[in-house]
C-alpha positions, 0 to 999 in steps of 0.5 A: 433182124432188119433194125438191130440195135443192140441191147442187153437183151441181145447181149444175152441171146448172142452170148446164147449162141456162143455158148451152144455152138461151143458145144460142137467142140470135144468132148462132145463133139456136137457138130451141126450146133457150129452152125448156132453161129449163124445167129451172131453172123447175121447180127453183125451183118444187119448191125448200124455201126462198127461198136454194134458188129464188135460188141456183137462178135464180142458177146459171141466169144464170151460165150464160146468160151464161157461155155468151153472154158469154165473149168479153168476156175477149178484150178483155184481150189483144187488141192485144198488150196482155199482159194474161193475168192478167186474163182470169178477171175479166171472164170469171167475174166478169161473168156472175156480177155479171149472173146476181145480177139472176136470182137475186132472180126465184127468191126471189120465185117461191118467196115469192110461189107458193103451188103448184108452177105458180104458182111457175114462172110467177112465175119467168118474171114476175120473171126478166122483170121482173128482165131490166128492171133489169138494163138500168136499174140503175146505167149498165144492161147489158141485152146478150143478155137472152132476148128477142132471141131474136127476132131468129133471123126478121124475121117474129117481129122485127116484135113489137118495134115493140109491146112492145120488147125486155123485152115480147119477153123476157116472151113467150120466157121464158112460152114457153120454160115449155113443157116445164114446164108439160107436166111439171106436167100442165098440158097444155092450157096447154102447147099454148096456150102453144106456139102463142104464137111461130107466131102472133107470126110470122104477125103479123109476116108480115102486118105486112110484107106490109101495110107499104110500105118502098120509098124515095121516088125523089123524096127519095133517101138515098144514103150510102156507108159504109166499113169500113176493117178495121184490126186492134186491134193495129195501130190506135193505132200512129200510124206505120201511120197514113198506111196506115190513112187511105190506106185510108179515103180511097180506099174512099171515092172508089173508085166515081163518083159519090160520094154526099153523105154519107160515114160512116166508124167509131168512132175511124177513124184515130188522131188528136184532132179537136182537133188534126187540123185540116190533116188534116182539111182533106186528108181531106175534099177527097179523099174529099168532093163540093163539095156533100158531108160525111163523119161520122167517129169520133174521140177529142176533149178539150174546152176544159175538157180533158175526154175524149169519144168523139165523132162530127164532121160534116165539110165538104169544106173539113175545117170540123167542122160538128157534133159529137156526143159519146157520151153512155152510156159503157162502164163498165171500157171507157171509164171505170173506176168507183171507180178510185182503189181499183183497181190494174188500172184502167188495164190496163183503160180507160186512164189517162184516163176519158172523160166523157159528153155533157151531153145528146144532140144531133141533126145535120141535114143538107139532104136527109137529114133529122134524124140521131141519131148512135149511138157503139157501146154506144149501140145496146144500150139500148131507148127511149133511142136517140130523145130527146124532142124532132124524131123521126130520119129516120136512126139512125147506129151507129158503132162498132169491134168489133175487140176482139172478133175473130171471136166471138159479140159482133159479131153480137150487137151487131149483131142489137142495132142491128136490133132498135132499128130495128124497135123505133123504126121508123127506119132504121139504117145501122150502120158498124163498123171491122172489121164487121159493117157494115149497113144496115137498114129501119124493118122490120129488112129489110138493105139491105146488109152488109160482112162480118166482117173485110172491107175494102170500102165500100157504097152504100146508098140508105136509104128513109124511116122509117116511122110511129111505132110502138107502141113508140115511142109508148108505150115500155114501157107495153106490156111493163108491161101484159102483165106485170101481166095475166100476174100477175094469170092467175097469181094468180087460178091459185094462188087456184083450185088452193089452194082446191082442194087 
């Protein structure tokens, strides 16, 4: 430790150490192995030079999200598409694009710390600070950043209704410092630093127990939501369509009395909304109270033959009421950037680029109150699910995980829409193609849950939001006081010992 000049043989113990602390993440929820960071901390903080401290936080990122991400890859083949070549560019090229946002936080440790310990916690303010632009700059991919490690207990979810996801990924990675600092022979500070996650849950304990989250059965919420699990294979193949809404139509009759509103996935069958008019009018009848409506996911062209990933409120009647387009898109997915220069642009989004909504949109419904609709990779961004304006009594998330199959990414993007839910305090009724379909309280409680790859349909009875929370009021002004506090402990820290020394 004392003479770190980095090789390839540390590359790899390094990139190690990512690799195992992702663990710590959903699904598997593995909290202490966070704390595996500590090995890369201590690099940066017995690293000769600025390169060393960032390739070093560098090779940690590209583990983290190796290890966390590599199910992106099957995107590439999944539905018979034959694309095999392809697999080494989101597989390697992604973890390595996300961990260039973890190599400037070994730089500025190493520029800003003037002895050992001030390094390493430098590293765990920067890297959290860096974790913050990663969810900003250009589009913003903030997936699997460390602080949904929260996510393994709603009692330490609670905290995400204070200082939101990048003020939980500042308090796991000071906490995953624990070894370190024991190592360095700040032992005191090590205990203190441990007690950190037992007391967050026993603030989130006496957060629930404190807060009322039954429904009101004077103004009940009942929504019936359907998953139809339709493979990827099968999906766009409009002989099988008939099948497909046969499927759809009588999970959502199945059981009387049918609750008034029904909600359908992302893209639920395969048809344009432009064009579906009479199969509109076939699907709602069927499937819809007289006093009903179905929200569904399907692709639309506008008048000005522009592409959208829509969500459409429809009558018994099969008149769209409302629509809503999908307003953050996802970049390789939904639309390729500088796609004149790319040869496999269409291998990976298509031939043609959906465009984003001009703004959001709320629907409201008699009953059921103010709606924010949420397509897909929506749910990922904290602070940008609620626009200014009439605060949601609902969140809904559509979307359709197929491309993924049985792997780590439904249950992250899951774990994702719980967290907005707490983040906001407003519930969240998640319906996805082939799962996992929830449906969670303003606390993060589940209310109710289709399973991975199940065909089935759930009623639920969704209680009302609960207040504003901190979070929601506040956004990221608390995650920006507790990084300013920390830096300033810091630098008071290094001020002392070097004097000292």
């Amino acid at each position: 430790m004392t003479d770190a000049r980095f090789d390839w043989r540390q590359f790899g113990l390094v990139m190690l150490a990512g690799m195992v602390a992702s663990f710590s993440l959903p699904p598997f929820g593995l909290v202490p192995l966070i704390a595996v960071l500590s090995l890369p901390a201590l690099m940066v903080a017995r690293a000769d030079s600025m390169i060393e401290a960032g390739l070093i936080g560098g090779a940690a990122g590209f583990g983290w999200f190796l290890a966390s991400l590599w199910w992106i890859s099957l995107s590439m083949v999944t539905g018979a598409t034959g694309h095999w070549p392809l697999i080494p560019l989101p597989l390697f090229g992604i973890p390595a694009l996300l961990a260039l946002f973890w190599l400037p936080a070994g730089m500025l440790a190493h520029r800003f710390g003037r002895t050992p310990v001030a390094r390493l916690l430098m590293f765990v303010a920067m890297l959290s600070l860096c974790e913050w632009a990663r969810g900003h700059v250009a589009t913003g991919f903030p997936w699997n950043a460390p602080g949904y490690l929260f996510s393994a207990h709603i009692s330490l979810l609670q905290m995400a209704a204070f200082v939101g996801l990048y003020g939980l990924t500042l308090i796991a990675l000071i906490w995953a410092m624990v070894p370190a600092l024991w190592w360095l022979g700040w032992r005191r500070l090590a205990v203190v630093t441990f007690l950190i996650l037992p007391l967050a849950a026993l603030a989130g304990m006496a957060r629930l127990s404190n807060l009322s989250t039954a429904s009101d059965d004077a103004l009940p919420k009942t929504v019936r939501i359907v998953q139809p699990a339709v493979p990827q294979h099968e999906k766009w193949d409009r002989t099988l369509r008939p099948g497909h809404l046969r499927t759809l139509t009588s999970l959502s009759r199945d059981e009387h009395p049918i609750p008034q509103l029904v909600i359908w996935p992302e893209t639920a069958f395969a048809g344009r909304l432009d064009r579906e008019e009479v199969l509109l009018r076939e699907m709602a009848w069927e499937v819809l109270p007289f006093d009903g409506w179905l929200i569904t996911g399907a692709p639309r062209f506008d008048s000005q033959d522009r592409l959208f990933n829509t969500a459409a409120l429809i009558t018994p009647q099969g008149r769209i009421e409302a629509l809503y387009d999908k307003r953050r898109l996802v970049p390789f997915g939904e639309y390729v950037p500088f796609r004149r220069f790319l040869p496999f642009a269409d291998a990976l989004a298509g031939p043609i680029d959906f465009s984003p909504a001009d703004g959001n949109r709320l629907i409201t419904l008699p009953h059921y109150g103010h709606l924010q609709l949420l397509i897909c990779y929506e749910t990922l961004f904290p602070g940008s699910v609620v626009s200014p304006g009439p605060r949601p009594d609902m969140l809904i998330n559509l979307t359709n995980d197929a491309w993924f199959g049985h792997t780590p990414g439904p249950w992250q993007h899951l774990a994702q829409a719980r967290m907005r839910a707490v983040e906001e305090g407003i519930p969240m009724v998640r319906v996805a193609n082939t799962g996992i379909s929830a449906v969670f309280d303003g606390v993060g409680s589940t209310l109710g849950e289709i399973g991975l790859g199940e065909t089935g349909f759930l009623d639920v009875k969704v209680p009302l939001s609960m207040p504003r929370t901190v979070y929601a009021r506040w956004r990221e002004a608390g995650f920006l006081v507790l990084l300013g506090i920390f830096v300033a402990v810091i630098t008071c820290l290094d001020r002392a010992r070097s004097i000292r020394q």
